[in-house]
BASE-449774 format. One record per residue (C-alpha): residue number from 1; residue in one letter; z, y, x. Coordinates in nm, 2 decimals. Example, Ala and Ser with C-alpha at 12.3 -4.5 7.8 and 13.67 -1.06 7.14 Angstrom:
(pt 1, A, (0.78, -0.45, 1.23)) (pt 2, S, (0.71, -0.11, 1.37)) 
END
This chain:
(pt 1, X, (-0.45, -22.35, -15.46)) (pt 2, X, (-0.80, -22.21, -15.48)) (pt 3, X, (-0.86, -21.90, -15.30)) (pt 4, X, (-1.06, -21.58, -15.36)) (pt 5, X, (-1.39, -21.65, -15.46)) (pt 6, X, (-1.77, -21.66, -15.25)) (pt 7, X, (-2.12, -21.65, -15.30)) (pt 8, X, (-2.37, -21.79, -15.03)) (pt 9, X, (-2.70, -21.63, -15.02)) (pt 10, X, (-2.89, -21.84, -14.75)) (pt 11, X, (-3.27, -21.95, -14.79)) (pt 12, X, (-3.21, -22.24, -14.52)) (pt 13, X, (-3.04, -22.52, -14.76)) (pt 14, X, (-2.83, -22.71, -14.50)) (pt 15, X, (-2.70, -22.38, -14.33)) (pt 16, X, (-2.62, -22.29, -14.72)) (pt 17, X, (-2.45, -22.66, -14.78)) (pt 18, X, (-2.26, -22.61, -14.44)) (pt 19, X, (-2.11, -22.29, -14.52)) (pt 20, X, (-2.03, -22.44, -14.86)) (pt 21, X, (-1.86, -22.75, -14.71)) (pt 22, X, (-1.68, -22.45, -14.49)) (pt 23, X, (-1.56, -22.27, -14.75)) (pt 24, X, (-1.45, -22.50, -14.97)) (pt 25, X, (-1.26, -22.71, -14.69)) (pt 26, X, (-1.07, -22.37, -14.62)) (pt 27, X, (-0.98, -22.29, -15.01)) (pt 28, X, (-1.21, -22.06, -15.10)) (pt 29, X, (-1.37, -22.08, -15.44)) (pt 30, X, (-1.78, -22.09, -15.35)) (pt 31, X, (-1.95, -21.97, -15.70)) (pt 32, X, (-2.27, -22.09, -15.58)) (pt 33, X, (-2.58, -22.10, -15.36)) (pt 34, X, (-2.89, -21.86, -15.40)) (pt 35, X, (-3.20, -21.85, -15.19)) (pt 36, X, (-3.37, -21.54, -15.30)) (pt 37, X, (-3.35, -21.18, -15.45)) (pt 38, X, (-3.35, -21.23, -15.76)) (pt 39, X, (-3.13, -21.57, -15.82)) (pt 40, X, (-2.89, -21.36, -15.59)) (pt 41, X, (-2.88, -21.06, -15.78)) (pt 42, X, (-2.81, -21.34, -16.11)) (pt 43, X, (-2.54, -21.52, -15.98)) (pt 44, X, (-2.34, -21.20, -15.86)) (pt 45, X, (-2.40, -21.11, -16.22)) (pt 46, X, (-2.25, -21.44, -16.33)) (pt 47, X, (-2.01, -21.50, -16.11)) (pt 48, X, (-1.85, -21.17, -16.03)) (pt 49, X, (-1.74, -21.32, -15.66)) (pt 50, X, (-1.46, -21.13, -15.42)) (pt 51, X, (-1.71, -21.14, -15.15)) (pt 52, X, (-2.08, -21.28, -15.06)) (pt 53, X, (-2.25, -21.39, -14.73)) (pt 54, X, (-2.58, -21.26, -14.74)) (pt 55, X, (-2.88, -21.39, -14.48)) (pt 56, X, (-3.14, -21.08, -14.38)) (pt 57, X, (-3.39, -21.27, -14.44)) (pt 58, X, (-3.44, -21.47, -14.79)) (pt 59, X, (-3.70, -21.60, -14.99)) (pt 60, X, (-3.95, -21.38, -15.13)) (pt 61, X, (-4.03, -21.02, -15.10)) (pt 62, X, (-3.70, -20.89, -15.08)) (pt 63, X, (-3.53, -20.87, -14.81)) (pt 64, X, (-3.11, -20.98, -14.80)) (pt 65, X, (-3.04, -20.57, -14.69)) (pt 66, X, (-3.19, -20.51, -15.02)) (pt 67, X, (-3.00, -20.71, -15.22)) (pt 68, X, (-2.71, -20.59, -15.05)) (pt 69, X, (-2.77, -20.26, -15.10)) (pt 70, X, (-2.81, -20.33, -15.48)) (pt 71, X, (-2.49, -20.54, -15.51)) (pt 72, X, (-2.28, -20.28, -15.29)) (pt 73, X, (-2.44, -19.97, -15.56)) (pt 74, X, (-2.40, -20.17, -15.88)) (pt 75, X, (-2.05, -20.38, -15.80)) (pt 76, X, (-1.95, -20.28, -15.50)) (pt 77, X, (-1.89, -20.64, -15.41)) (pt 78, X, (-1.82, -20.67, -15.06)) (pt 79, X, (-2.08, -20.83, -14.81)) (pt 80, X, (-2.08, -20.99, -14.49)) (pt 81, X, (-2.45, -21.04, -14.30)) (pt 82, X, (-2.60, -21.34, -14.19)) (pt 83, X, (-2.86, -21.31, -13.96)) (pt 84, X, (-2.99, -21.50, -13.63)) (pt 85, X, (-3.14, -21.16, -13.53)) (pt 86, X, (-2.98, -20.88, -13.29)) (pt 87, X, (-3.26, -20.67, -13.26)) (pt 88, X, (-3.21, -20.30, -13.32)) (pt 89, X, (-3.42, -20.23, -13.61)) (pt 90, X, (-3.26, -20.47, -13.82)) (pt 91, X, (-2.87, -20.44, -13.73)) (pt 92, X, (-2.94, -20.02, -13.81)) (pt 93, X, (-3.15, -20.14, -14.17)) (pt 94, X, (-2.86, -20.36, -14.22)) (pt 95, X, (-2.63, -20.07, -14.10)) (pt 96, X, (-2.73, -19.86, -14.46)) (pt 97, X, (-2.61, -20.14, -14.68)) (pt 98, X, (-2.22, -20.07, -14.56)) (pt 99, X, (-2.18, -20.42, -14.49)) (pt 100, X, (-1.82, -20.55, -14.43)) (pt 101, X, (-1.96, -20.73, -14.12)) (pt 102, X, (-2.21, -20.97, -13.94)) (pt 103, X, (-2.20, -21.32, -13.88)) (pt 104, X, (-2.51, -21.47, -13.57)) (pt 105, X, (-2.63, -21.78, -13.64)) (pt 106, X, (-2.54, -22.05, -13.57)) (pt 107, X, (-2.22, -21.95, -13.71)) (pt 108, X, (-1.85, -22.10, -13.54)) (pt 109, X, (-1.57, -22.18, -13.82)) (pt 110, X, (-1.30, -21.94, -13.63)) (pt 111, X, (-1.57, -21.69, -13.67)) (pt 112, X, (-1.67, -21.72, -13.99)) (pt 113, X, (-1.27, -21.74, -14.14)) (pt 114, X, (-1.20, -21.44, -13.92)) (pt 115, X, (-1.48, -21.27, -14.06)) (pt 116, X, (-1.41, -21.30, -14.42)) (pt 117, X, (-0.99, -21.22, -14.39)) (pt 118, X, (-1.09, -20.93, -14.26)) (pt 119, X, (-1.42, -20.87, -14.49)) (pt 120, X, (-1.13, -20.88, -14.79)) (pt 121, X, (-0.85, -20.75, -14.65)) (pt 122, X, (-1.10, -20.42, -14.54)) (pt 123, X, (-1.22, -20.39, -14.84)) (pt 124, X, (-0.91, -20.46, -15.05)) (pt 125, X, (-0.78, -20.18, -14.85)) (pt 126, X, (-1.08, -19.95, -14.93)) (pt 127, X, (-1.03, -19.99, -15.31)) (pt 128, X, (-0.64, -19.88, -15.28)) (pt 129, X, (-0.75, -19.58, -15.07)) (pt 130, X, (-1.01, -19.54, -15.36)) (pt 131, X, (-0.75, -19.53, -15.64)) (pt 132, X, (-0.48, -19.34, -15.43)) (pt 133, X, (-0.76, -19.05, -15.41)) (pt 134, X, (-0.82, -19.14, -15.78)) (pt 135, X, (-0.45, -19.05, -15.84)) (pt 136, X, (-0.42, -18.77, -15.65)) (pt 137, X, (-0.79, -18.60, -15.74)) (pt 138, X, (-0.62, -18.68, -16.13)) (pt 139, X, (-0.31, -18.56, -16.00)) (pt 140, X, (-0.46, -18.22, -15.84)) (pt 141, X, (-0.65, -18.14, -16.16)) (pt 142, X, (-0.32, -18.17, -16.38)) (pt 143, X, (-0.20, -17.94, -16.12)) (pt 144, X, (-0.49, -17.70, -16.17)) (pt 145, X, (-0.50, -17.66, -16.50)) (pt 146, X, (-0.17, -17.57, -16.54)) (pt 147, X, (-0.22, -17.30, -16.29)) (pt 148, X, (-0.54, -17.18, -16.50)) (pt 149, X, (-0.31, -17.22, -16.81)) (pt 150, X, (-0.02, -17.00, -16.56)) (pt 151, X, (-0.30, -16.81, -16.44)) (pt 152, X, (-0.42, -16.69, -16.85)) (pt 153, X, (-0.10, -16.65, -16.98)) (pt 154, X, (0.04, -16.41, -16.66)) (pt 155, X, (-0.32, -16.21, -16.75)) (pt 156, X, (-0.27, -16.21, -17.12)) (pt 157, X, (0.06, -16.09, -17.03)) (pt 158, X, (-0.07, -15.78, -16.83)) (pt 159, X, (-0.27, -15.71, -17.08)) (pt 160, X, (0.04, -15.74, -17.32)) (pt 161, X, (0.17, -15.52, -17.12)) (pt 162, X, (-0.13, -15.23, -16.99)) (pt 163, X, (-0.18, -15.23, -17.38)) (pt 164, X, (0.21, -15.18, -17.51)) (pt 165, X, (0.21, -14.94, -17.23)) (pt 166, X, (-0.09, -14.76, -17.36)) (pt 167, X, (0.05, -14.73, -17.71)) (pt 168, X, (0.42, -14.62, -17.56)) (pt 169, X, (0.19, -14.34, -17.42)) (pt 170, X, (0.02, -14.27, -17.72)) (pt 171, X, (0.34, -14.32, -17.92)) (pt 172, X, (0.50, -14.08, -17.71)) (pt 173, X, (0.22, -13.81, -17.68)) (pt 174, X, (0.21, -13.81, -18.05)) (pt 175, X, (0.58, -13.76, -18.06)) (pt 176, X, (0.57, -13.44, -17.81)) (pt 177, X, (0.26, -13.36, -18.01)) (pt 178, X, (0.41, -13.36, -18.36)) (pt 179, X, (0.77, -13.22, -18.30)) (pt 180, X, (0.67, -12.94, -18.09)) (pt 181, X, (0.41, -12.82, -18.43)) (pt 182, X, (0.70, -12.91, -18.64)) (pt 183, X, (0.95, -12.73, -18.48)) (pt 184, X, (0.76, -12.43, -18.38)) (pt 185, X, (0.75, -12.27, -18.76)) (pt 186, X, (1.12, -12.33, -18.87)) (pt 187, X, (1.21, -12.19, -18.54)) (pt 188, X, (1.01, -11.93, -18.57)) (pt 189, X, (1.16, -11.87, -18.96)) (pt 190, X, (1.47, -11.87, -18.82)) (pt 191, X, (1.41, -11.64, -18.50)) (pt 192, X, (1.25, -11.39, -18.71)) (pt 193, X, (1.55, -11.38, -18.99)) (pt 194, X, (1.76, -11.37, -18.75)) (pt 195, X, (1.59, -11.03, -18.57)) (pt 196, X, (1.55, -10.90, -18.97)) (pt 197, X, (1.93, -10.96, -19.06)) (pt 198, X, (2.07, -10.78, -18.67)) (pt 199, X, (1.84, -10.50, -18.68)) (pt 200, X, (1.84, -10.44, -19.07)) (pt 201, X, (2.26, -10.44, -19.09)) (pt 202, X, (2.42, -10.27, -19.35)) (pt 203, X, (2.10, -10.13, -19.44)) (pt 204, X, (1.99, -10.47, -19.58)) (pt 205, X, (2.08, -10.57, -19.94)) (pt 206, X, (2.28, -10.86, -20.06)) (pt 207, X, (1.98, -11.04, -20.21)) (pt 208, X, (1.78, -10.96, -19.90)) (pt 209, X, (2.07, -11.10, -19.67)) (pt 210, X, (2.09, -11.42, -19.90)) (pt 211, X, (1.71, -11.49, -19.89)) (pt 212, X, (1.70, -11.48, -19.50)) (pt 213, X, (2.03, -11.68, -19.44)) (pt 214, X, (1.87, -11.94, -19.75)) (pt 215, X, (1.52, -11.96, -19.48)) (pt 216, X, (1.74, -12.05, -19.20)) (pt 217, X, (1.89, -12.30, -19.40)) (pt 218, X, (1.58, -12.45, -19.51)) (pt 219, X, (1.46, -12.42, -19.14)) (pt 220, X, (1.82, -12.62, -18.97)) (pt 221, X, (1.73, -12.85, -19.27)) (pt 222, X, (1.35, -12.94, -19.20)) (pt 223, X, (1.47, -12.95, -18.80)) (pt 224, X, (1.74, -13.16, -18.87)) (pt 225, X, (1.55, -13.46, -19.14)) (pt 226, X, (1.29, -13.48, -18.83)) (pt 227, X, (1.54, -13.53, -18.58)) (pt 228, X, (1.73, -13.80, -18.80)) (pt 229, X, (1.41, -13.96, -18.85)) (pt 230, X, (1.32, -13.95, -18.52)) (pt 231, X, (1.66, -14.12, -18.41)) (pt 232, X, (1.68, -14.38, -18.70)) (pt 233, X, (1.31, -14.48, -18.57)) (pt 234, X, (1.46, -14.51, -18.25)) (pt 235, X, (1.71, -14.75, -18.36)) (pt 236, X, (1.51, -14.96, -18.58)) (pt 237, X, (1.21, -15.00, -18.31)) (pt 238, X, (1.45, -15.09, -17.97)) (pt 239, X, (1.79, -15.16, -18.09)) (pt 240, X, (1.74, -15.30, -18.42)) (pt 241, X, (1.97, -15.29, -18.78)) (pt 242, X, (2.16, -15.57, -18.87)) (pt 243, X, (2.11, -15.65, -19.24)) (pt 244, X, (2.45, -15.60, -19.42)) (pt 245, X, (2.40, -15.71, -19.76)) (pt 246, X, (2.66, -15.60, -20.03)) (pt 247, X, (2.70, -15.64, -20.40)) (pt 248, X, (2.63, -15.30, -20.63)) (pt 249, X, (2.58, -15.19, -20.96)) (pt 250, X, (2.12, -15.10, -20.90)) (pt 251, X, (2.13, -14.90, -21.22)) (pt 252, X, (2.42, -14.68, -21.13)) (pt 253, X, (2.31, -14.68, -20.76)) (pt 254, X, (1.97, -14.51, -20.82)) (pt 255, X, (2.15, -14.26, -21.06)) (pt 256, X, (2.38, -14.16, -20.79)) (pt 257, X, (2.09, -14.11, -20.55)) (pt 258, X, (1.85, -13.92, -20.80)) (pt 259, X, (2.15, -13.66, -20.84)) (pt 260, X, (2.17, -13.57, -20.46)) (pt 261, X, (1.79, -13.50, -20.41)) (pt 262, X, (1.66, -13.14, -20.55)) (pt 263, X, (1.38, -13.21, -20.78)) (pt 264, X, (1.25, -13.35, -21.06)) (pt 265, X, (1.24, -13.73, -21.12)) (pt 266, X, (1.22, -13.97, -21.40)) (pt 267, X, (1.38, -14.30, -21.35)) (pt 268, X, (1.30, -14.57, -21.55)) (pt 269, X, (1.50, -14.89, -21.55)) (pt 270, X, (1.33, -15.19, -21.65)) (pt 271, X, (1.52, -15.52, -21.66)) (pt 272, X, (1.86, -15.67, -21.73)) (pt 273, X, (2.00, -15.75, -21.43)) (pt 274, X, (2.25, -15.48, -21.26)) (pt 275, X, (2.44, -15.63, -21.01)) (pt 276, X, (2.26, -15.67, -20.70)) (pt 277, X, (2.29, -15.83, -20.36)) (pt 278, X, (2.06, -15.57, -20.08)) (pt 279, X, (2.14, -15.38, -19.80)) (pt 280, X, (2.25, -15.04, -19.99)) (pt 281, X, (2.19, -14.84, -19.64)) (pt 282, X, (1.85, -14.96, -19.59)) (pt 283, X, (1.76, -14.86, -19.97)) (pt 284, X, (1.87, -14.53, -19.96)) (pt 285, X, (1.60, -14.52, -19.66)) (pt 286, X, (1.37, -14.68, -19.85)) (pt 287, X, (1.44, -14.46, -20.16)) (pt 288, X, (1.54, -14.12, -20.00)) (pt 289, X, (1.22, -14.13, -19.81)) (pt 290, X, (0.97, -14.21, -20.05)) (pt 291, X, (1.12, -13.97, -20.28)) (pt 292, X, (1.11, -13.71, -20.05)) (pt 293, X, (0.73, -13.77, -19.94)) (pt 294, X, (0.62, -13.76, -20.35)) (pt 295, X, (0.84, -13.43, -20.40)) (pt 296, X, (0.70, -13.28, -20.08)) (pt 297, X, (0.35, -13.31, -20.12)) (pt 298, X, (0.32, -13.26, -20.50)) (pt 299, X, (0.32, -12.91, -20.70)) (pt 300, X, (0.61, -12.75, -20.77)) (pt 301, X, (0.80, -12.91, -21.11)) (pt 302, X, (0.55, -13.19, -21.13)) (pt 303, X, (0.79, -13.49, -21.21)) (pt 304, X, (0.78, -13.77, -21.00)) (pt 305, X, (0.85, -14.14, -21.13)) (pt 306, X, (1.08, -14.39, -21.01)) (pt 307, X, (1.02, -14.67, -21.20)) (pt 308, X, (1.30, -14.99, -21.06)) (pt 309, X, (1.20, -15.33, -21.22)) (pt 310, X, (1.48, -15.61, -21.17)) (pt 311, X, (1.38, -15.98, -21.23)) (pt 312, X, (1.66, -16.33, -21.16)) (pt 313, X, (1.49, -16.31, -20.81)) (pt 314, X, (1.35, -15.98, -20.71)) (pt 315, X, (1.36, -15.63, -20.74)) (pt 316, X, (1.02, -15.40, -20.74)) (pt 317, X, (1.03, -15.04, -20.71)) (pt 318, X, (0.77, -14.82, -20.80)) (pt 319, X, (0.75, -14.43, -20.66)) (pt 320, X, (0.42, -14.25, -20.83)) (pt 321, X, (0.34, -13.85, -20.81)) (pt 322, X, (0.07, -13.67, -20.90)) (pt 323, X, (0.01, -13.49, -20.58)) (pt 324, X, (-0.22, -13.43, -20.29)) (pt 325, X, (-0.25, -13.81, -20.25)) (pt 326, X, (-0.41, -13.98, -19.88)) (pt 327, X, (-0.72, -13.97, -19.79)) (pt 328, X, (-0.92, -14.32, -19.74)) (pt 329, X, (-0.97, -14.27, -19.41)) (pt 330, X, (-0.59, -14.24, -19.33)) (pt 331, X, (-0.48, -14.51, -19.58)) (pt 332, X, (-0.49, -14.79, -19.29)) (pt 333, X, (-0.29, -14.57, -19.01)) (pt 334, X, (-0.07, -14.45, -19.31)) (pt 335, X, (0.25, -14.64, -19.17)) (pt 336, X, (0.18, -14.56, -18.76)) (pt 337, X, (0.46, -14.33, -18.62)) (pt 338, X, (0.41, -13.99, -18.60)) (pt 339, X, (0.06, -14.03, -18.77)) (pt 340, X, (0.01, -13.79, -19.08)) (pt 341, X, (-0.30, -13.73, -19.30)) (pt 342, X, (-0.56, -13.48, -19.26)) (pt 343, X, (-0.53, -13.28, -19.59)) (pt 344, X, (-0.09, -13.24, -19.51)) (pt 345, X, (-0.12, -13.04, -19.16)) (pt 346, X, (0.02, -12.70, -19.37)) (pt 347, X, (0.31, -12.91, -19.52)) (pt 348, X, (0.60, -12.93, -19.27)) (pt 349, X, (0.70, -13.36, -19.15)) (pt 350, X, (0.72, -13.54, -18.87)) (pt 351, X, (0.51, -13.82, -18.95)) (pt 352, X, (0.78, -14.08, -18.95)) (pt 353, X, (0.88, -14.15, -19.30)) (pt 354, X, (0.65, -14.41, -19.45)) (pt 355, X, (0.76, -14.59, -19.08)) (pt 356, X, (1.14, -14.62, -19.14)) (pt 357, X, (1.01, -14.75, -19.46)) (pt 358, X, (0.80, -15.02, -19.35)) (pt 359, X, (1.05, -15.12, -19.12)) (pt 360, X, (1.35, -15.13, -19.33)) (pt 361, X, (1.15, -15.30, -19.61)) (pt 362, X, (1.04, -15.58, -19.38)) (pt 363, X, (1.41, -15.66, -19.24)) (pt 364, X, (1.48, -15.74, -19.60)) (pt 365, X, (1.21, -15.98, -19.61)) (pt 366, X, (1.01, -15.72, -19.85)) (pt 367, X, (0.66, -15.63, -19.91)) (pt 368, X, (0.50, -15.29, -19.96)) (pt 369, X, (0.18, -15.15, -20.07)) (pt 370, X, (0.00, -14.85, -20.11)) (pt 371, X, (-0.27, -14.70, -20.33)) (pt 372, X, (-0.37, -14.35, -20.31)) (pt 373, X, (-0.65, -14.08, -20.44)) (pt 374, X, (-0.71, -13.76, -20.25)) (pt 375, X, (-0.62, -13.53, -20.58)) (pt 376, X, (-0.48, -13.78, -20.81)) (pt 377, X, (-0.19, -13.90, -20.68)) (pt 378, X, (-0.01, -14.13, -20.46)) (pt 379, X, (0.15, -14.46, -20.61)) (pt 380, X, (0.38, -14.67, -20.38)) (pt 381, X, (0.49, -15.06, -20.47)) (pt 382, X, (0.80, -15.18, -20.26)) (pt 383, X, (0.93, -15.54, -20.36)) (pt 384, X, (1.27, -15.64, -20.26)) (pt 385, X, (1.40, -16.01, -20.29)) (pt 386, X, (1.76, -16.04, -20.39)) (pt 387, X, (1.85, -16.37, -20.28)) 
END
């Protein structure tokens, strides 16, 4: 079996023939015999041998450390000197090549085996080093990049979280903000009433008595719609409402409603489907609130619309006034919590209505729009699907 495979660079011919004879009468495969730089540098090219045995001193210009230094940078071929010099200028030249050793001439057979076992075996050893540091730089950058992926998502998280903390804070200043202005006045209605009714007594008339007791009433009743909206947002936002859908009759369901909210609306029911399948809680929300928001901030016995259209597949209802309508600048913040537009500060709210909405229109997989004029109006589009 032939073994691993050798050039010979040697300008002396019978020194080159001997090592051939050498090698060949140990196994190993020679791939030819070159006398200079350049028929050297060709039949490495060639050849592609395991190892070469280079002489200092060749034909031509170049000297063998030169060539060595070229096959070690472009194939990083190992190579063994040959050299019948021991000066110390040319062992230190020869040093810069990274040569795998040196063979004096004349050159003993022991020697020369010796030389090339270990020539391969070195360098055989070198190139598994090479590729283990190969695996583990690969290795070490896998490793890295996870940390910088670790690294991005544990900041994108703090920032998650800085920012969610931010708007908790904003979220709750607007809170203390907006119930403290909202319940200051019916507090105040009802203080004062209160003081007019004890220190009036029998002196005050029956029509008197009744308006101040109907102010109170009002009063408990504005207190009490922002404190219901305030805890249904609070449900909603961290504990959530499971969707409970039932089967109803729409038509008679919006009838019922209309008749419990003081005011005056028009329904108009477009369609012919009346049996529904929707979350009937969630759409008295949804209905109550918007209602409530068009009564509010429109004149007094302007009639408010309710138009419901029913379709095989969805339901869209439609809630237009003719009031104070939103102003442009408000129109994109319109569903924030606790946010309310410029031209309503003198109307009493909490800000939380048209957010329950959203919310409970969007856990029924709905959509809902808004379009609004400062002074003509305010028309709100809330699509329901019913499968």
């Amino acid at each position: 079996m032939v073994g691993e495979k050798i050039a010979i660079i040697e300008d002396e011919g019978i020194v080159a023939l001997n090592l051939c004879s050498r090698l060949e009468a140990a196994d190993y495969a020679v791939t030819g015999i070159a006398n200079s730089a350049k028929s050297a540098l060709a039949l490495v090219a060639n050849t592609a041998p395991d190892l070469v045995l280079m002489d200092i001193g060749l034909k031509g210009q170049q000297t063998g450390i030169e060539v060595a230094q070229t096959i070690h940078d472009r194939w990083k071929i190992p190579v063994v000197f040959l050299t019948g010099y021991t000066d110390a200028s040319t062992l230190n030249s020869a040093q810069q090549a990274e040569p795998f050793g040196f063979l004096l001439k004349p050159i003993e057979p022991s020697e020369l085996y010796s030389a090339i076992a270990i020539a391969l075996q070195r360098h055989q050893d070198q190139q598994q080093l090479e590729r283990l540091v190969q695996e583990r730089t690969c290795e070490l950058a896998l490793v890295n990049a996870r940390l910088q992926i670790e690294i991005e998502e544990r900041e994108r998280s703090a920032t998650e979280v800085t920012q969610a903390l931010d708007e908790l804070k904003e979220l709750k200043s607007r809170f203390i903000t907006t119930t403290s202005h909202e319940f200051r006045t019916p507090l105040a209605i009802v203080l004062t009433s209160a003081e007019l009714l004890e220190r009036l007594g029998t002196d005050c008339s029956e029509e008197r008595r009744s308006r101040y007791f109907q102010k109170i009433r009002e009063a408990v009743r504005s207190m009490t719609t922002i404190l219901t909206n305030a805890l249904t947002f609070r449900k909603t936002e961290a504990e959530g409402i499971e969707l409970q859908l039932h089967t109803f009759d729409l038509h008679r369901f919006c009838s019922s409603l209309l008749s419990d909210i003081q005011g005056e609306i028009e329904l108009n029911y477009v369609g012919n489907c009346t049996q529904v399948m929707l979350d009937p809680e969630l759409l008295t929300l949804i209905l109550h609130h918007l209602l409530s928001n068009a009564l509010k901030f429109s004149p007094a016995h302007q009639p408010i619309n309710l138009k419901v259209q029913c379709s095989g597949d969805h339901v869209v209802l439609t809630v237009s006034d003719q009031g104070a309508g939103i102003p442009e600048q408000d129109l994109p913040l319109i569903f924030e919590p606790f946010h309310r537009a410029k031209n309503v500060d003198t109307i009493a709210g909490g800000g939380l209505g048209l957010s329950i909405v959203k919310q409970c229109v969007e856990l029924q997989g709905g959509t809902i729009e808004i379009k609004s004029k400062v002074g003509q109006g305010t028309t709100v589009q809330v699509q329901l699907p019913l499968t």
